[in-house]
C-alpha positions, 0 to 999 in steps of 0.5 A: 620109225616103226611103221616105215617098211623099206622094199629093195629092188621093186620093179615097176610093175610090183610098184603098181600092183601095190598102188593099185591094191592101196588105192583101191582099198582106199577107195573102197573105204571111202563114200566119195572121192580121194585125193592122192599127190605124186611127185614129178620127173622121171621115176613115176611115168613108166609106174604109172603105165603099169597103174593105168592097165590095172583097172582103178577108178579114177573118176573117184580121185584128185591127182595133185602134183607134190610140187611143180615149175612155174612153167606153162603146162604145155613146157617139158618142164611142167610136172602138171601138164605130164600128169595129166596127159598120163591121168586125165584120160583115166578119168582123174581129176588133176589139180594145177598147184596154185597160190592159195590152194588149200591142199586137202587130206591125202590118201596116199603121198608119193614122193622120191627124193633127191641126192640132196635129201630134198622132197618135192621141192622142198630143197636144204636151202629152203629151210622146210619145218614140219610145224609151218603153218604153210601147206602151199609155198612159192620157192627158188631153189639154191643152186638152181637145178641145171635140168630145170632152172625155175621158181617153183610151187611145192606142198609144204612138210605139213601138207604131205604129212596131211595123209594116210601113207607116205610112199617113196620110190627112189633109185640106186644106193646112194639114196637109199644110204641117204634114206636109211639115214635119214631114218635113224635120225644122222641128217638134218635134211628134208626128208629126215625132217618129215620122217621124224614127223611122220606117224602114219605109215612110210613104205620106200621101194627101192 
């Protein structure tokens, strides 16, 4: 699409300037508060060390996980629980994914993606449509991930979609190959699917 802009070899902190200068221009067009969702695993904590030194306000921002494993919060497992060990002493406010949470409208969704062209946990065998009427699902991956066998909790395309901007940061060439194509419409995998729906801008750090 026209408004997605690829950036190769962004380092951490170039990342969060960027968050930083988004969010903040997001905050200082909006009255009260925004809400952001951001993904879980490894990739965004060391971003988000860098976007804690930066000085937003994040008394006037939700924090809601992409997706999440029905774990408690206190697992290795759970996205939640490390996001709000990161973000709850900022300030934030971060929000548990439950059944029957109705997601709001986003500021900024921050999503990486696997080598499987899954997107939160939003997996192939999953069968994700951009035009459901679910914003919040409970799933069960197939195959399991071997790192983090559990049912899980994931927004839905169409909640993701409910947004300003879209932003990926993803790692290494092959998944950057996988995005591009993505992009020109060659797979069918979630991520192409949100991608054929997306009219707000799309901006991936690679």
């Amino acid at each position: 699409m026209d408004t997605t802009r690829i950036i190769p070899g962004a380092s951490d902190a170039e990342i969060a300037d960027w968050l930083h200068r988004t969010l903040g221009a997001a905050l200082k067009a909006a009255p009260g508060r925004i809400a952001i969702t951001i993904p879980g695993g490894s990739t965004p904590f060391p971003i988000l060390a860098e976007l804690a030194a930066l000085g937003l306000d994040w008394s006037r921002i939700s924090v809601w996980p992409g997706d999440d494993r029905i774990v408690a919060e206190d697992h290795p497992a759970s996205n939640v629980g490390r996001i709000r060990r990161t973000l709850e002493p900022l300030g934030a406010t971060v929000v548990a994914l439950e059944e029957g949470l109705e997601p709001p409208r986003f500021g900024l969704a921050w999503l990486g993606m696997g080598t499987d062209g899954h997107i939160a946990s939003l997996f192939p065998n999953t069968d994700p449509q951009p035009d459901t009427a679910e914003r919040l699902i409970r799933l069960v991956p197939d195959p399991l991930p071997p790192e983090a066998p559990f049912a899980r909790l994931s927004l839905t395309i169409p909640a993701l979609l409910n947004s300003d901007q879209l932003v990926f940061v993803i790692r290494g060439d092959e998944k950057q190959a996988l995005f591009e194509a993505a992009l020109a419409g060659a797979h069918d995998l979630p991520v192409a699917r949100l991608l054929a729906a997306a009219h707000q801008p799309v901006t991936c750090f690679t």
